[in-house]
N, CA and C atoms as a LAMMPS dump frame, in Angstrom:
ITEM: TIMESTEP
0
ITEM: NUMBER OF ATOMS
399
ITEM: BOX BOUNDS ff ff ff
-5.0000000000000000e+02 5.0000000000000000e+02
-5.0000000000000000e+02 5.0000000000000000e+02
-5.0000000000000000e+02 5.0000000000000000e+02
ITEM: ATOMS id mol type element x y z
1 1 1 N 0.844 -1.174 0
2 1 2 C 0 0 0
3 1 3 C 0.887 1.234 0
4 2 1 N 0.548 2.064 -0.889
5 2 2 C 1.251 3.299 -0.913
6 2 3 C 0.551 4.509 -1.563
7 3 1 N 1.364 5.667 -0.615
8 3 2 C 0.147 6.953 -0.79
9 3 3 C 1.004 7.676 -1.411
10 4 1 N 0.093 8.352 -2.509
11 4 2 C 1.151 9.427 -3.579
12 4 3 C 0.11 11.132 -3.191
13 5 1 N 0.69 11.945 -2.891
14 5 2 C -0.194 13.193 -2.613
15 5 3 C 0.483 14.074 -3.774
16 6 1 N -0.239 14.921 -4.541
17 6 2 C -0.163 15.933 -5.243
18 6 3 C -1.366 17.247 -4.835
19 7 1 N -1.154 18.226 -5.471
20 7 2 C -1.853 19.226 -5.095
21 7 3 C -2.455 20.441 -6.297
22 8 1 N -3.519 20.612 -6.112
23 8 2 C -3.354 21.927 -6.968
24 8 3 C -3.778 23.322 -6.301
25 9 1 N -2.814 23.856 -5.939
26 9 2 C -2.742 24.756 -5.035
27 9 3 C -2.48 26.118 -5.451
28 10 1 N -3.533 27.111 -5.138
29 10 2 C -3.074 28.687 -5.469
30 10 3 C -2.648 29.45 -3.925
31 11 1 N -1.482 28.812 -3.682
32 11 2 C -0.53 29.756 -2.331
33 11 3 C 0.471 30.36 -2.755
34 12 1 N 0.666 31.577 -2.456
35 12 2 C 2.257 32.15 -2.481
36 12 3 C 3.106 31.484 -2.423
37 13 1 N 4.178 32.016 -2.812
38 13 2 C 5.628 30.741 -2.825
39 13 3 C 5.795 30.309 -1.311
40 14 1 N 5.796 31.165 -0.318
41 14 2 C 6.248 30.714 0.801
42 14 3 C 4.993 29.504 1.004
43 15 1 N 3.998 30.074 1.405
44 15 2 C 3.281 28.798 1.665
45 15 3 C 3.05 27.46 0.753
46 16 1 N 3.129 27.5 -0.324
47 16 2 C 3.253 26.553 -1.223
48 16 3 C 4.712 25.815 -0.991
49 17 1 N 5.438 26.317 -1.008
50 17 2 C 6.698 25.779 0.053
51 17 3 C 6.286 24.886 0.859
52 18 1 N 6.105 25.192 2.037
53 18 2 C 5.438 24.778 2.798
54 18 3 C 4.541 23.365 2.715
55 19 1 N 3.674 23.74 1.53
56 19 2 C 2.304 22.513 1.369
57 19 3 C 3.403 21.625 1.081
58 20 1 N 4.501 21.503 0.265
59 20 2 C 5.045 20.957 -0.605
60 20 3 C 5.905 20.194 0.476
61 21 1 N 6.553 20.866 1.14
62 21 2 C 7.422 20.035 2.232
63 21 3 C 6.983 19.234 3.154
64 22 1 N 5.768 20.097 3.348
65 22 2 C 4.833 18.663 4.49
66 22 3 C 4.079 17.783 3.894
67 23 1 N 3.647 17.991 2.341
68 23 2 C 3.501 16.883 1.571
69 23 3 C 4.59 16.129 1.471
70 24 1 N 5.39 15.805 1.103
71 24 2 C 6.503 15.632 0.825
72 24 3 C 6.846 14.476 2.447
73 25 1 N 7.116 15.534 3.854
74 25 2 C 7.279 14.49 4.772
75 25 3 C 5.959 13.122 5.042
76 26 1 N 4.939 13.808 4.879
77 26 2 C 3.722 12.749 5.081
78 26 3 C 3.639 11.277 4.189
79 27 1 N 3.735 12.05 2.851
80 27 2 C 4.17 10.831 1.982
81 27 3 C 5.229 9.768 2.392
82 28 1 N 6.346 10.239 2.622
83 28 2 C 7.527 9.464 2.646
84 28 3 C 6.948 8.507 3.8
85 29 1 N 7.131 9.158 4.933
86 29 2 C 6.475 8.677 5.846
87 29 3 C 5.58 7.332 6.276
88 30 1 N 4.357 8.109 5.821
89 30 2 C 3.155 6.922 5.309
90 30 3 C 4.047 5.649 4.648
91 31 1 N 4.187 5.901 3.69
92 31 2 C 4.91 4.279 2.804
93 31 3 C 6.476 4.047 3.357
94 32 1 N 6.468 4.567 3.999
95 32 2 C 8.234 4.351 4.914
96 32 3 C 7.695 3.101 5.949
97 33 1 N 6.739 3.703 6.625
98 33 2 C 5.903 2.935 7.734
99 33 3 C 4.862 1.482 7.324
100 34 1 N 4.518 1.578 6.407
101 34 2 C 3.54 0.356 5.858
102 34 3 C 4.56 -0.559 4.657
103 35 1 N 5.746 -0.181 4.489
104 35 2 C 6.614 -1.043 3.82
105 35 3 C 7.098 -1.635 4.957
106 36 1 N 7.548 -1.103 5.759
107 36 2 C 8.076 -1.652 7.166
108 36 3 C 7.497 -2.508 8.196
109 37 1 N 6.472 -2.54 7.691
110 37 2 C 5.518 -3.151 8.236
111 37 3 C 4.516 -4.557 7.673
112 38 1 N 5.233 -4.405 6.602
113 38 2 C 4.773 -5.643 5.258
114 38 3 C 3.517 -5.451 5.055
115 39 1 N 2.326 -4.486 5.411
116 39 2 C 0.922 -4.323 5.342
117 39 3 C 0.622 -4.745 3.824
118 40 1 N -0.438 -5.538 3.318
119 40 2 C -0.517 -5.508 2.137
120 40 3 C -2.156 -5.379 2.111
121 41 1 N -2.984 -4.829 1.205
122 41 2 C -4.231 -5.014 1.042
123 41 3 C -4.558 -5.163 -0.727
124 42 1 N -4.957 -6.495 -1.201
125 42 2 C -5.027 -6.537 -2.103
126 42 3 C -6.328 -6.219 -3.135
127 43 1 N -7.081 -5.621 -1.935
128 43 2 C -8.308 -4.858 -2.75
129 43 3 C -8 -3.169 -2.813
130 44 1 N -6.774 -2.742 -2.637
131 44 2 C -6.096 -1.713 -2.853
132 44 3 C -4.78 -1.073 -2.139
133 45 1 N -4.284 -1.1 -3.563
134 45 2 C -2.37 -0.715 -3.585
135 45 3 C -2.159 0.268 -3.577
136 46 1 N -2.774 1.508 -3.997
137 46 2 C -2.304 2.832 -3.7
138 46 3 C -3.458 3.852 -3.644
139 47 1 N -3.097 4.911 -3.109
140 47 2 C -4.197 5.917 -2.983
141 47 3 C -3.544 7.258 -3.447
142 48 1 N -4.011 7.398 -4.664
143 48 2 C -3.698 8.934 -5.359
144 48 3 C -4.187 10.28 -4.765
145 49 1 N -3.934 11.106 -3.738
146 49 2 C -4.873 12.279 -3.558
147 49 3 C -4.442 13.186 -4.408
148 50 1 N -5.049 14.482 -4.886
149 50 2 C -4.813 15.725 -5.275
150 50 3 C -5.435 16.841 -4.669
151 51 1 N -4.827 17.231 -3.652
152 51 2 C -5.164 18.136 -2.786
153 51 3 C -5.196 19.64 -3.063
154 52 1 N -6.833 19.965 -3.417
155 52 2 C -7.477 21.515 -3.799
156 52 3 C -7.387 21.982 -2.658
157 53 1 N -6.26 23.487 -2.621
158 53 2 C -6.075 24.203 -1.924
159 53 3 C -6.122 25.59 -2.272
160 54 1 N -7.288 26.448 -2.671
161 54 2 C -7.501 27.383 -3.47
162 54 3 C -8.27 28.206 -3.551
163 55 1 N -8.974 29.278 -3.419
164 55 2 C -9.539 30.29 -2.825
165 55 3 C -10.54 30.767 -3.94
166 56 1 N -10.798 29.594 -4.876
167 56 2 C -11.873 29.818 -6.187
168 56 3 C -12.772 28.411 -6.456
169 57 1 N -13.25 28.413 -7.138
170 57 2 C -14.616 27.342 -7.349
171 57 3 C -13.852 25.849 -7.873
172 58 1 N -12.596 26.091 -8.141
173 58 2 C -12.071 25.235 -8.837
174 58 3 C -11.862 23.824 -8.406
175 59 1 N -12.805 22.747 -8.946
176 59 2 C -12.536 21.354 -8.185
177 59 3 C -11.547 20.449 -8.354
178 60 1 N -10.555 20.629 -9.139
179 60 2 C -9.888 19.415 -9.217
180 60 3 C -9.451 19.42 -10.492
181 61 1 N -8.742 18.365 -10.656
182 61 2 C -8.358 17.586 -12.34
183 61 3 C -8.959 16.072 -12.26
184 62 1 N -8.815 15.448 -11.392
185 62 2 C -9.071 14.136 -11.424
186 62 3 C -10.491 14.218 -11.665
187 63 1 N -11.652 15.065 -11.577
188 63 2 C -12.645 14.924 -11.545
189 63 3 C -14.18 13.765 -10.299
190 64 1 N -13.462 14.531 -9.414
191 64 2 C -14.323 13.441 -8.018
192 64 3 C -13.171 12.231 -7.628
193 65 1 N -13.946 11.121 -7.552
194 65 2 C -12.791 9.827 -6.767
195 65 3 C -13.577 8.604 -7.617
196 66 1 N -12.633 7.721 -7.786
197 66 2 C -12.822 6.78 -8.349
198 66 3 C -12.288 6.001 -8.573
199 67 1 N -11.999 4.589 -8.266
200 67 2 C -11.466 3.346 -8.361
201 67 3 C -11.145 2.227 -9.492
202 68 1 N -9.776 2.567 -9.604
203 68 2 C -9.183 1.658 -11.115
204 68 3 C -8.086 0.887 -11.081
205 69 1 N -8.424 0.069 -12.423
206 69 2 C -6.941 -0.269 -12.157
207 69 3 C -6.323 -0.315 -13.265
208 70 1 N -4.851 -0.154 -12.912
209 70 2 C -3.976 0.801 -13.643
210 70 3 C -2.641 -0.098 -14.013
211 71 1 N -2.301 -0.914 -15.245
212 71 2 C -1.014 -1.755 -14.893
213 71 3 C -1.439 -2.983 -13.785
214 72 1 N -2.541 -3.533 -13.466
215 72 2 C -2.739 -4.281 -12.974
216 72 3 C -2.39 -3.742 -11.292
217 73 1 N -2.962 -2.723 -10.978
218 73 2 C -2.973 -1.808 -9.429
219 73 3 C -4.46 -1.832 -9.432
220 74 1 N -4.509 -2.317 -7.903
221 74 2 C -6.399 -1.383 -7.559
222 74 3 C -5.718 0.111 -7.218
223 75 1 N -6.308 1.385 -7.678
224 75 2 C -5.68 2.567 -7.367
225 75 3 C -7.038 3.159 -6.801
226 76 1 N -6.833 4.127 -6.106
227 76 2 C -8.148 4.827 -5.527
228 76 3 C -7.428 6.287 -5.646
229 77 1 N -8.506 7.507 -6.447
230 77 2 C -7.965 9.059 -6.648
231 77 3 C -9.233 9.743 -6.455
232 78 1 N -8.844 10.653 -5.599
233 78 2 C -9.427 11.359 -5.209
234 78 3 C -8.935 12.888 -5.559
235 79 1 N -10.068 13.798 -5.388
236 79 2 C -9.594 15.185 -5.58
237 79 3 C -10.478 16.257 -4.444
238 80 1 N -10.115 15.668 -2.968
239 80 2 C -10.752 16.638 -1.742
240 80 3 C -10.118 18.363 -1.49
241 81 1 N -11.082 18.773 -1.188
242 81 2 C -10.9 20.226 -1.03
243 81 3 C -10.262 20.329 0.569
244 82 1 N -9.208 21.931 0.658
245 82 2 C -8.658 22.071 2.193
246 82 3 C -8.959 23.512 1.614
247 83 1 N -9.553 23.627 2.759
248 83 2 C -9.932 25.199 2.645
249 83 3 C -8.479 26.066 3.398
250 84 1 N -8.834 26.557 1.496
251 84 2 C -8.011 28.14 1.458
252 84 3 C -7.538 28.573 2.802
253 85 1 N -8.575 29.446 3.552
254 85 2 C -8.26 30.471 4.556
255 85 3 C -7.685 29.413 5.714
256 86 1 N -8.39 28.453 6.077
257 86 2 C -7.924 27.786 7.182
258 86 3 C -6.515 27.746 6.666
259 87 1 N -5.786 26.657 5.916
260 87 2 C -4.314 26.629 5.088
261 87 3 C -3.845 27.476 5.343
262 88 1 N -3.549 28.879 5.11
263 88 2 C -3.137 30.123 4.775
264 88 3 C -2.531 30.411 6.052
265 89 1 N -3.599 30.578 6.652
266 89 2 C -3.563 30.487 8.419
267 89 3 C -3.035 30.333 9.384
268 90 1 N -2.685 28.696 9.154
269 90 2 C -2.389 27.799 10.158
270 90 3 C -1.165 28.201 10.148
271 91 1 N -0.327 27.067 11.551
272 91 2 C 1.03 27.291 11.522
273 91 3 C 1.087 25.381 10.963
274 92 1 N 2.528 25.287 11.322
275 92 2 C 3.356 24.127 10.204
276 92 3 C 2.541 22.968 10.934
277 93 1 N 2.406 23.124 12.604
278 93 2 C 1.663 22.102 13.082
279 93 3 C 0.356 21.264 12.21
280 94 1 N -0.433 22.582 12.629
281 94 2 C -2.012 22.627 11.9
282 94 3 C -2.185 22.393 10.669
283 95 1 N -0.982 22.677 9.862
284 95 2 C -1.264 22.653 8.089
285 95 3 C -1.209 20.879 7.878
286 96 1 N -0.203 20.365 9.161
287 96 2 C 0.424 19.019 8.614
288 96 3 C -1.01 18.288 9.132
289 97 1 N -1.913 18.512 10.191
290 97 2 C -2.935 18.046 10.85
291 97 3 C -4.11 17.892 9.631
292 98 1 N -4.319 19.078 8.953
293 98 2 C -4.873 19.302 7.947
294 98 3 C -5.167 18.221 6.723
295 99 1 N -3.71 18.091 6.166
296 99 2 C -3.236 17.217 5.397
297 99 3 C -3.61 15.606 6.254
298 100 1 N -3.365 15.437 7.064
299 100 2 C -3.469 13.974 7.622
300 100 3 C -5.557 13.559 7.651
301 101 1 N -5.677 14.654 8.593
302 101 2 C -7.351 14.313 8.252
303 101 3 C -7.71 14.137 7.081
304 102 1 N -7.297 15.032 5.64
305 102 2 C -7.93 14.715 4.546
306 102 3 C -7.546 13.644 4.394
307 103 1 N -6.13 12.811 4.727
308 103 2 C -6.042 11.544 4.28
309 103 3 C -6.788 10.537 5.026
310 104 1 N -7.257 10.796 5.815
311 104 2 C -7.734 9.518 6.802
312 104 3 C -9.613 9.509 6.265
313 105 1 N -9.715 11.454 5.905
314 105 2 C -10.982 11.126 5.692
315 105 3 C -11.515 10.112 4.325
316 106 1 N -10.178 10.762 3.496
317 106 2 C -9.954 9.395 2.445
318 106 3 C -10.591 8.027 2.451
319 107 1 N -9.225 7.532 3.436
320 107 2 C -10.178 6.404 3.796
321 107 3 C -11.301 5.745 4.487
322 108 1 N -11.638 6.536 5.381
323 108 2 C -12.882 6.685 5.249
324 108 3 C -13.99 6.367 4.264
325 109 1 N -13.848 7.052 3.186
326 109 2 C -14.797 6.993 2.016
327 109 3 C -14.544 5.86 1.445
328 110 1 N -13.411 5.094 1.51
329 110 2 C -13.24 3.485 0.783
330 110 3 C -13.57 2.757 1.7
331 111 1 N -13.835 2.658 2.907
332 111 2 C -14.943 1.957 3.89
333 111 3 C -16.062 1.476 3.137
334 112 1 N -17.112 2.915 2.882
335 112 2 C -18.273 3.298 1.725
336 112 3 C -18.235 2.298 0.665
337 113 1 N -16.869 2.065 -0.245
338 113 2 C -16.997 1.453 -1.39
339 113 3 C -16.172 -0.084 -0.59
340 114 1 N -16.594 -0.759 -0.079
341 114 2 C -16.487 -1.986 0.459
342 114 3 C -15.182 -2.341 0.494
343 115 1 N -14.162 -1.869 0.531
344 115 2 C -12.595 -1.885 0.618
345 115 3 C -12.449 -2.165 2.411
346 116 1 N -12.035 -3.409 2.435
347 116 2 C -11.848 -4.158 3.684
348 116 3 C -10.257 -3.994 4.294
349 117 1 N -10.384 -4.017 5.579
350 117 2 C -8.759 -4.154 6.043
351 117 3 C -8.115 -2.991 6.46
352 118 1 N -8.809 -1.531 6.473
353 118 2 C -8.073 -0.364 6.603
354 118 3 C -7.948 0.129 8.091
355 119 1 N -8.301 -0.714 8.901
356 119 2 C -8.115 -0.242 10.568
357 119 3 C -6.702 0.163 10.969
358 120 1 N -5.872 -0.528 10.107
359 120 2 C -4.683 -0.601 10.844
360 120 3 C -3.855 0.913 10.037
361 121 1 N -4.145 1.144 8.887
362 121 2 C -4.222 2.026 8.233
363 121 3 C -4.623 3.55 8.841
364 122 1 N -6.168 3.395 9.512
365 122 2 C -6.783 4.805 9.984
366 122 3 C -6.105 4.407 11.633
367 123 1 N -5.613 3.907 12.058
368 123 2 C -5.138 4.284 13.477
369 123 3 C -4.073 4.605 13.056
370 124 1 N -3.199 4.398 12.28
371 124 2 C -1.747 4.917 11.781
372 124 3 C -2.254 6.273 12.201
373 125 1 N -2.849 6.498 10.794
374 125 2 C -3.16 8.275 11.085
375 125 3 C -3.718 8.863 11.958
376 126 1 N -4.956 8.535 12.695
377 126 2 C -5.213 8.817 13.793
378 126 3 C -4.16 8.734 15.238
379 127 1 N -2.943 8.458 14.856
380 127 2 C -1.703 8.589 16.111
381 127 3 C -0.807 9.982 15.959
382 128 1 N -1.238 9.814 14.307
383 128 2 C -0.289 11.067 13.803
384 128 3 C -1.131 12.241 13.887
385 129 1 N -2.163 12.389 13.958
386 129 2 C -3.048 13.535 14.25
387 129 3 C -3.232 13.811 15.389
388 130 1 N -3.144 12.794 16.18
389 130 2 C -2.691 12.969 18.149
390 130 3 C -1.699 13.697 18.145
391 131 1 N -0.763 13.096 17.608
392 131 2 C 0.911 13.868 18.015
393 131 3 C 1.013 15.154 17.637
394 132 1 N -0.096 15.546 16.702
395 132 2 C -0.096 16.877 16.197
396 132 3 C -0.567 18.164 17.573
397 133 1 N -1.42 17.511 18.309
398 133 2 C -2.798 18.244 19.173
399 133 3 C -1.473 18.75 20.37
């Protein structure tokens, strides 16, 4: 299982910086920890987000979420919104807190589409959103 985060984001350089670096640690992270851990779920191998961070109507590229497979991958992509002003806002803590809920709320929503096995998955993140508080 492995998580790829991208973004389409209208922040200033500094904060886009920012999105980019704590994207950047979360990712690694996440699949640093579930390789290490041999986790495998074979009703899904990776989870694509593209994280709308943007202060206009604009939803996405991926167009909603939806489940494929790709090269012989179950892939799951999504395109959830983080509101603008909150983002902007926050400090490095809160932005990274931010980022982790949208991922957990993620999975969450593959609960919905009958994707079995993710407990061990949403307490991951739910430890990392503790450590944030």
């Amino acid at each position: 299982m492995i998580i790829w985060i991208g973004g389409e984001v209208g922040l200033d350089d500094k904060d886009f910086e920012s999105f980019r670096n704590i994207r950047n640690q979360i990712e690694k992270q996440f699949n640093a920890h579930f390789q290490k851990i041999g986790y495998d779920n074979k009703d899904l191998e990776e989870l694509r987000l593209i994280l709308v961070i943007r202060d206009d109507e604009y939803r996405g590229t991926q167009g909603g979420e939806e489940i494929k497979k790709k090269r012989g991958k179950k892939i799951y992509s999504r395109s959830p919104r983080i509101d603008y002003d909150v983002f902007k806002n926050a400090n490095e803590n809160q932005r990274k807190k931010l980022i982790w809920q949208t991922i957990l709320e993620s999975f969450k929503k593959l609960e919905e589409k009958k994707i079995d096995n993710l407990e061990v998955i949403e307490e991951y993140i739910e430890e990392q959103i503790t450590r944030l508080n």
